[in-house]
C-alpha positions as CSV (number, residue, x, y, z in Angstrom):
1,X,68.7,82.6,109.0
2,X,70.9,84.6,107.1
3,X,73.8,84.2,110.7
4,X,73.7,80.3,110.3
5,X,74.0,80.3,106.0
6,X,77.6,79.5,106.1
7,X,80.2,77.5,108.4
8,X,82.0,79.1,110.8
9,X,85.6,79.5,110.6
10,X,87.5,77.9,113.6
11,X,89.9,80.6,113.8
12,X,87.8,83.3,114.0
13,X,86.4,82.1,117.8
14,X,89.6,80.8,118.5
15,X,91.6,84.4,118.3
16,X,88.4,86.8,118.7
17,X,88.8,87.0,122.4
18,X,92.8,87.7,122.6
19,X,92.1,90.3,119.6
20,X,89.2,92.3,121.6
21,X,91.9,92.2,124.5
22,X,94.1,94.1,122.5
23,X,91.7,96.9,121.9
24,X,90.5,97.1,125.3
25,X,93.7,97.6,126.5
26,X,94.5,100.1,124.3
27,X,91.8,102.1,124.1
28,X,92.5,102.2,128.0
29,X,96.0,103.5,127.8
30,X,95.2,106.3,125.2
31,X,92.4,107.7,127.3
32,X,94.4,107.8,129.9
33,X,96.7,110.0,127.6
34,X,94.5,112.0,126.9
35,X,93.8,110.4,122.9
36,X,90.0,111.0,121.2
37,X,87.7,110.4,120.2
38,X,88.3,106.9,119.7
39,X,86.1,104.1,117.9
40,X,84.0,102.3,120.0
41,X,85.9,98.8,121.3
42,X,84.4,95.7,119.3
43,X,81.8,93.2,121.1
44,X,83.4,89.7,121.2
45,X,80.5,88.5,118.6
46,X,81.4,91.3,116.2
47,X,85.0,90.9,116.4
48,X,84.1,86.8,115.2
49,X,82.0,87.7,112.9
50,X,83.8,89.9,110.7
51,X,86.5,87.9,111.1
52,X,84.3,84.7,110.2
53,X,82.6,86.5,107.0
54,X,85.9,88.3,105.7
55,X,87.6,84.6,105.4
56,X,84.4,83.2,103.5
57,X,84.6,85.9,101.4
58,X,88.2,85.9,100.7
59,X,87.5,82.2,99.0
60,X,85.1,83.4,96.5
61,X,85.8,84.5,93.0
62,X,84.6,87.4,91.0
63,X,85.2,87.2,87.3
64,X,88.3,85.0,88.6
65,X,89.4,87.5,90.8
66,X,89.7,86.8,94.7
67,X,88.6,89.7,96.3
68,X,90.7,92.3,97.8
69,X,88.6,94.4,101.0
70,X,88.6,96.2,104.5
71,X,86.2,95.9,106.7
72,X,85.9,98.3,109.3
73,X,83.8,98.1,112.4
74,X,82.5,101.6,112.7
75,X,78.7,103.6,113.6
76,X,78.8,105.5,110.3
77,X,77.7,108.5,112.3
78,X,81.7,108.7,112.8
79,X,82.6,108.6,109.3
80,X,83.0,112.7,108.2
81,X,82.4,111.8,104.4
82,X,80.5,108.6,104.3
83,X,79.3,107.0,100.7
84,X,76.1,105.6,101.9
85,X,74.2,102.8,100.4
86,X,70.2,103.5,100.1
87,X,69.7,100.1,101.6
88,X,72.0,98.3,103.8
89,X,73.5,95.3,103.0
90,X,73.6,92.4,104.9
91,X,77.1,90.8,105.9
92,X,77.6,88.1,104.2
93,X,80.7,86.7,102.0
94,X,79.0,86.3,99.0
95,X,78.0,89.9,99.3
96,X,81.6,91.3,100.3
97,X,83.1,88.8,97.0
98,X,80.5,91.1,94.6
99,X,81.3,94.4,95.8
100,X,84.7,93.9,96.6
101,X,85.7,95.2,92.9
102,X,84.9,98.9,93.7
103,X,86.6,98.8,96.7
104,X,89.7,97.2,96.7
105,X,91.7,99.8,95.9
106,X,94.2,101.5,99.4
107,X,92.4,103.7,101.4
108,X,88.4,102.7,101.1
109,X,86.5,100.7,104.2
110,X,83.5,99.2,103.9
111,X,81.4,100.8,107.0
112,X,80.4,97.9,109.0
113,X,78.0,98.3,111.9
114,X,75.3,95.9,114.0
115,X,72.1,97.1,114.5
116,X,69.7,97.3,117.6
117,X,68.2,93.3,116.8
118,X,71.5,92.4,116.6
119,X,71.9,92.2,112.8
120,X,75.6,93.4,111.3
121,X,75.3,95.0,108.1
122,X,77.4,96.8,105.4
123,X,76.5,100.9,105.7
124,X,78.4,102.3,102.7
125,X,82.7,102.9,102.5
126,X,84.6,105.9,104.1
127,X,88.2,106.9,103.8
128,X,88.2,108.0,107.5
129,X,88.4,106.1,110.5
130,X,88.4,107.0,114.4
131,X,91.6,106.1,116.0
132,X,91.9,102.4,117.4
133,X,89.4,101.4,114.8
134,X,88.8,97.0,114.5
135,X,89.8,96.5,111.1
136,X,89.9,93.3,109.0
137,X,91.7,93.0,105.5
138,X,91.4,90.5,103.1
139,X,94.8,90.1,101.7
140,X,94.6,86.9,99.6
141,X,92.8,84.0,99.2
142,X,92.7,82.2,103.2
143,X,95.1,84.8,104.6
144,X,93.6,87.9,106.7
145,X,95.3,90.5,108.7
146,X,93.5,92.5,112.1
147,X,94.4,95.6,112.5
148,X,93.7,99.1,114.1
149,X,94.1,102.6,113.2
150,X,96.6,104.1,114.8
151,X,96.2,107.2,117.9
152,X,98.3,109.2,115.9
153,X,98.8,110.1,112.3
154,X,96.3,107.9,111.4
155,X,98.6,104.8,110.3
156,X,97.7,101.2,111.2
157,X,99.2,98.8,113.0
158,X,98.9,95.0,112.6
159,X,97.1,92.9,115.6
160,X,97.5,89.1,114.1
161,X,97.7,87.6,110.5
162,X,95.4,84.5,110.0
163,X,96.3,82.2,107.1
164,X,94.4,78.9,107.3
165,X,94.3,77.1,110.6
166,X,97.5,79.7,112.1
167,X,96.9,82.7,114.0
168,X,100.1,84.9,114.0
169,X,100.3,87.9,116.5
170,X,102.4,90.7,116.1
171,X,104.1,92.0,119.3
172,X,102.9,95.6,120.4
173,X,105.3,98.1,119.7
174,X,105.4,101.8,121.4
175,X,104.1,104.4,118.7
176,X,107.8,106.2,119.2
177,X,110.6,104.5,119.5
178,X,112.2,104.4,123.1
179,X,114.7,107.4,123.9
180,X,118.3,106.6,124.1
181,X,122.0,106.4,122.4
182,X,123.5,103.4,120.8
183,X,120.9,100.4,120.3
184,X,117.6,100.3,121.2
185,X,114.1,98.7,120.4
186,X,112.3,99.6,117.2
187,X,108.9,98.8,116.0
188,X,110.9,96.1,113.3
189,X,110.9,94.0,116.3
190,X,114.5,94.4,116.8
191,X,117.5,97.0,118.1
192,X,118.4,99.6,115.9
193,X,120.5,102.9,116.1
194,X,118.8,105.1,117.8
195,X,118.6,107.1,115.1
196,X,117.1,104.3,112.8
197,X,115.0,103.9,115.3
198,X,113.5,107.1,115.6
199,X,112.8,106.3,111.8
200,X,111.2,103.1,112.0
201,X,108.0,103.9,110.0
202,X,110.1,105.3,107.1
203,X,111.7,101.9,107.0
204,X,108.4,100.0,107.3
205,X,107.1,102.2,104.5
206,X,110.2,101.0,102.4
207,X,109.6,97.6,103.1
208,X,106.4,97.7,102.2
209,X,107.2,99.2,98.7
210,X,110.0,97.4,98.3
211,X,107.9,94.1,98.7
212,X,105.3,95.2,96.9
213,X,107.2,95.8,93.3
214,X,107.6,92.0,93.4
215,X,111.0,92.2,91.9
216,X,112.9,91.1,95.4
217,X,115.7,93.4,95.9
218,X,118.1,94.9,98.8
219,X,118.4,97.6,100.6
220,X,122.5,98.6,102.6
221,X,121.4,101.2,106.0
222,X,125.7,102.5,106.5
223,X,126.2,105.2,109.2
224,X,126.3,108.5,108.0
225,X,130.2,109.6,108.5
226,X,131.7,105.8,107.5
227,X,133.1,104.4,104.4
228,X,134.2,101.3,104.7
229,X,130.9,99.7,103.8
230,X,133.1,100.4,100.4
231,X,135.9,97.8,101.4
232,X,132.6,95.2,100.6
233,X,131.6,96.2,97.6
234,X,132.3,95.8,94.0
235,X,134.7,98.5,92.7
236,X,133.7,100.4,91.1
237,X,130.3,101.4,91.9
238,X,128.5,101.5,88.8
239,X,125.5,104.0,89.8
240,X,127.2,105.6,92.7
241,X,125.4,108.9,93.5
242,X,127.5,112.0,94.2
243,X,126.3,113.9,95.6
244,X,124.3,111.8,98.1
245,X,120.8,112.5,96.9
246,X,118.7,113.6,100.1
247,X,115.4,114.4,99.0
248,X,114.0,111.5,101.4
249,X,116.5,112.7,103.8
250,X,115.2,116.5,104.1
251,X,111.4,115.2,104.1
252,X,112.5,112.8,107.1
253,X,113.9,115.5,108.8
254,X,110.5,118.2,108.3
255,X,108.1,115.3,108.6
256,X,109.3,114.8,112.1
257,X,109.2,118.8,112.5
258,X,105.4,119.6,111.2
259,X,104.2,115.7,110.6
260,X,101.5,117.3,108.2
261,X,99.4,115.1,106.1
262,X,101.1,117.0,102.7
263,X,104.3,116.6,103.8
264,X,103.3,112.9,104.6
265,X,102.1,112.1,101.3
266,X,105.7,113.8,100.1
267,X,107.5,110.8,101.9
268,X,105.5,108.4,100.5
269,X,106.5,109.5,96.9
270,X,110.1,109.8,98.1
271,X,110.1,106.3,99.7
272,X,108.3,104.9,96.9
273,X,111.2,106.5,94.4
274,X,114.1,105.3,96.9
275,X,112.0,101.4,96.6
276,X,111.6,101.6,93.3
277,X,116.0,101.7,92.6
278,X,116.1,98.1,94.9
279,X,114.7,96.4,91.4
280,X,117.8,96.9,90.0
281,X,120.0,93.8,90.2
282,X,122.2,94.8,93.2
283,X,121.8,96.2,96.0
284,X,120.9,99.7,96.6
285,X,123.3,101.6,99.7
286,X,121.5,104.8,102.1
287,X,122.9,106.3,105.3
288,X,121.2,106.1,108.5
289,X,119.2,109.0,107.7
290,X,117.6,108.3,104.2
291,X,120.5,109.8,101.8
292,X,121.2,107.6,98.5
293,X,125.0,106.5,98.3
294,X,124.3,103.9,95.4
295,X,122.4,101.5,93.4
296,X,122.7,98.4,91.5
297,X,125.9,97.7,93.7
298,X,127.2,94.1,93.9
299,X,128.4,92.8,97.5
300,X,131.6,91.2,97.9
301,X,133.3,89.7,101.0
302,X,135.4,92.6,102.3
303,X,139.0,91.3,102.2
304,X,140.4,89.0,104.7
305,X,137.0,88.7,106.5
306,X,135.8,84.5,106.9
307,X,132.8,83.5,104.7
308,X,129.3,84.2,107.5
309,X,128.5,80.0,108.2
310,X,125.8,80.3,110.3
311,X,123.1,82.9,111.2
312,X,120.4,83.6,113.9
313,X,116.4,83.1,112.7
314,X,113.8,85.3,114.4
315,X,110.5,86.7,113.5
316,X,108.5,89.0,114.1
317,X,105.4,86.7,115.9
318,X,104.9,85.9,119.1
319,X,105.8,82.5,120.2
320,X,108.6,81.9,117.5
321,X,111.8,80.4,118.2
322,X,115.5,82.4,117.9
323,X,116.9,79.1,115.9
324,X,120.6,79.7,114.9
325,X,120.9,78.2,110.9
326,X,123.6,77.3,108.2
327,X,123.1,80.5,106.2
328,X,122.4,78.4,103.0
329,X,118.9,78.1,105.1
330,X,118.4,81.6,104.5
331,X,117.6,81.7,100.6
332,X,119.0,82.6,97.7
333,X,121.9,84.6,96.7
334,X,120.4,87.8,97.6
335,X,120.0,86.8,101.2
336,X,123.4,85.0,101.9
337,X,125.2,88.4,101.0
338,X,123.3,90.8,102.8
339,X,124.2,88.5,105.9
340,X,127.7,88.5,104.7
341,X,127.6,92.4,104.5
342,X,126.0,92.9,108.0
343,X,129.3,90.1,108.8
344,X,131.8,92.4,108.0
345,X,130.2,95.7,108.4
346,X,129.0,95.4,111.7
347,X,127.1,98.8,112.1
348,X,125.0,98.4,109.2
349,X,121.4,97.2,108.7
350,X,120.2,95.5,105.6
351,X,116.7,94.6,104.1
352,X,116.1,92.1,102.1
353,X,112.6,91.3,100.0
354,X,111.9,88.1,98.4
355,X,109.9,87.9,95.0
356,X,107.9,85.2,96.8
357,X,106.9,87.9,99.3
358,X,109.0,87.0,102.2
359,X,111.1,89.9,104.2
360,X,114.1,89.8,106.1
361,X,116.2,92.3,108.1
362,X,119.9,92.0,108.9
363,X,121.6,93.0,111.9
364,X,124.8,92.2,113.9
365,X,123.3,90.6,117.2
366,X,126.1,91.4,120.0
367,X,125.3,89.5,122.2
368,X,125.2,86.0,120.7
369,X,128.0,87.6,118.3
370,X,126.0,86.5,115.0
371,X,124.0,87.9,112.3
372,X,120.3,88.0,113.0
373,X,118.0,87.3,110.6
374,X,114.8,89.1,111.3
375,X,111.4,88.5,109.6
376,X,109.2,91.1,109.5
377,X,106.8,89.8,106.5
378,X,103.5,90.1,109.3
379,X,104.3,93.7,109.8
380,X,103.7,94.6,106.0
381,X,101.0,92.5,105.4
């Protein structure tokens, strides 16, 4: 039979009953808010299978290509604007590596659903999915990422990241961030100003374009009223800004008013524009709430300040070690002098991609008085 054609993939059983958890427990606490409709939770079999096919499929070529898809378990009665397929395909990874051209670009699902006998199958593709929908993305050859639609404002949240034989699972995080003054937790996994905090998908959505122009780059977060962030710095700043340019700033600030999906798609371009300035050699320098100081800037130690020897190694995974490192561990240039910032400026945050796809944030830990290094790479998957 067609359910036997293939070998299964040991990961898949081995993290299928932990991932239907989550959703379970989830769909429990929005209905007890209040949240719907919501997608129907995934059987155990179906959250395997899809699993088990989408890894098949993500070793296959198409015209050299590997492919590039989302599945998404879903009846396609709750799809508003399905495309449907005259026949339904069966799920299968050859299948998924043939179609996967016209839909790998953002936004499209292939509709995946199991009949009455027991048979899954591929319905057609949607853009629209029910909150707390299973979802399983091919990234790159071997390396998969579960996640689900978000209650609100329809953005997704990762569950686990499967690359080879590891299972990675990203630690829930609260929608909001918590309430509260000075530091508190954020959905990067770490303490932020509140403020920051408040703003934590902005700065996922800058990670995630600033990863994905492949250039590396960095990315200074000073409060809004200081200055000294210039005492480490290379004077003078070649593109300083002046006025502060606060076009993300002023969408922030709406967005959070009226959260529509226009004024959504505004911050996106505005992020996306902000990203786009870390390609320039240097590093590019915002206040806590999204206005531009400068770009291209080069760090320097601020005067008088020690050289940062050793830094603290976290990541956003469950299970993962704090390890405390020489800072040579850390990487190249780029990443030793963000930690050397974050050394002598204290209050500030810094982001740091890698052109090998690696991200790190940088914040003064106060309580083990050291820098923290903070991966976040499975959050932007």
């Amino acid at each position: 039979m067609l359910e036997t054609a293939y070998p299964r993939y040991p990961a898949a059983r081995a993290s299928a009953s932990r991932i239907r958890e989550h959703f379970v427990r989830h769909q429990e606490r929005a209905r007890a808010e209040g949240i719907g409709p919501l997608a129907p939770i995934p059987e155990l079999n179906a959250v395997e299978r899809l699993i088990d096919v989408a890894f098949w499929a993500s070793l296959r070529r198409e015209e050299g290509r590997p492919p590039r898809i989302s599945l998404a378990y879903m009846p396609v009665t709750e799809s508003p604007e399905p495309l449907l397929f005259e026949r339904q395909l069966p799920l299968l990874p050859a299948g998924l590596a043939k179609l996967a051209p016209a839909v790998e670009r953002p936004g499209i699902h292939l509709g995946v659903w199991q009949d009455k006998a027991g048979e899954f199958s591929v319905w057609g593709t949607t853009r629209e999915l029910p909150p707390l929908c299973f979802v399983v993305e091919v990234v790159m050859s071997g390396l998969l990422v579960i996640k689900h639609r978000g209650e609100t404002l329809g953005k997704f949240a990762n569950v686990a990241v499967l690359e080879g034989d590891q299972v990675k699972f990203v630690p829930e995080t609260l929608e909001r961030a918590a309430a509260g003054k000075g530091l508190v937790p954020s959905r990067l996994g770490l303490n932020l100003p509140a403020r920051l905090a408040e703003s934590a998908s902005v700065l996922i959505q800058l990670s995630v374009s600033m990863r994905a122009h492949g250039r590396g780059g960095a990315l200074l977060i000073v409060p809004d009223t200081s200055r000294t962030w210039a005492e480490s710095v290379v004077q003078p700043v070649l593109y300083a800004v002046s006025p502060p340019h606060s076009v993300l700033a002023s969408l922030v600030r709406s967005a959070s008013v009226d959260g529509g999906e226009d004024r959504q798609a505004d911050v996106r371009r505005a992020v996306d524009a902000l990203a786009g300035l870390t390609a320039v050699d240097g590093a590019t320098i915002v206040t806590e709430d999204f206005s531009l100081l400068a770009f291209g800037t080069k760090i320097a130690r601020r005067h008088g300040s020690p050289q940062v020897e050793r830094v603290l190694i976290t990541e956003t995974v469950e299970g993962t070690a704090r390890v405390q490192a020489p800072s040579h561990q850390l990487g190249g240039t780029r990443h030793l002098s963000a930690a050397q910032f974050v050394y002598d400026q204290r209050d500030a945050t810094a982001l740091v991609a890698s052109q090998d796809g690696r991200f790190t944030t940088f914040r003064w830990a106060p309580d083990d008085e050291i820098v923290r290094a903070h991966r976040i790479e499975a959050l932007l998957l």
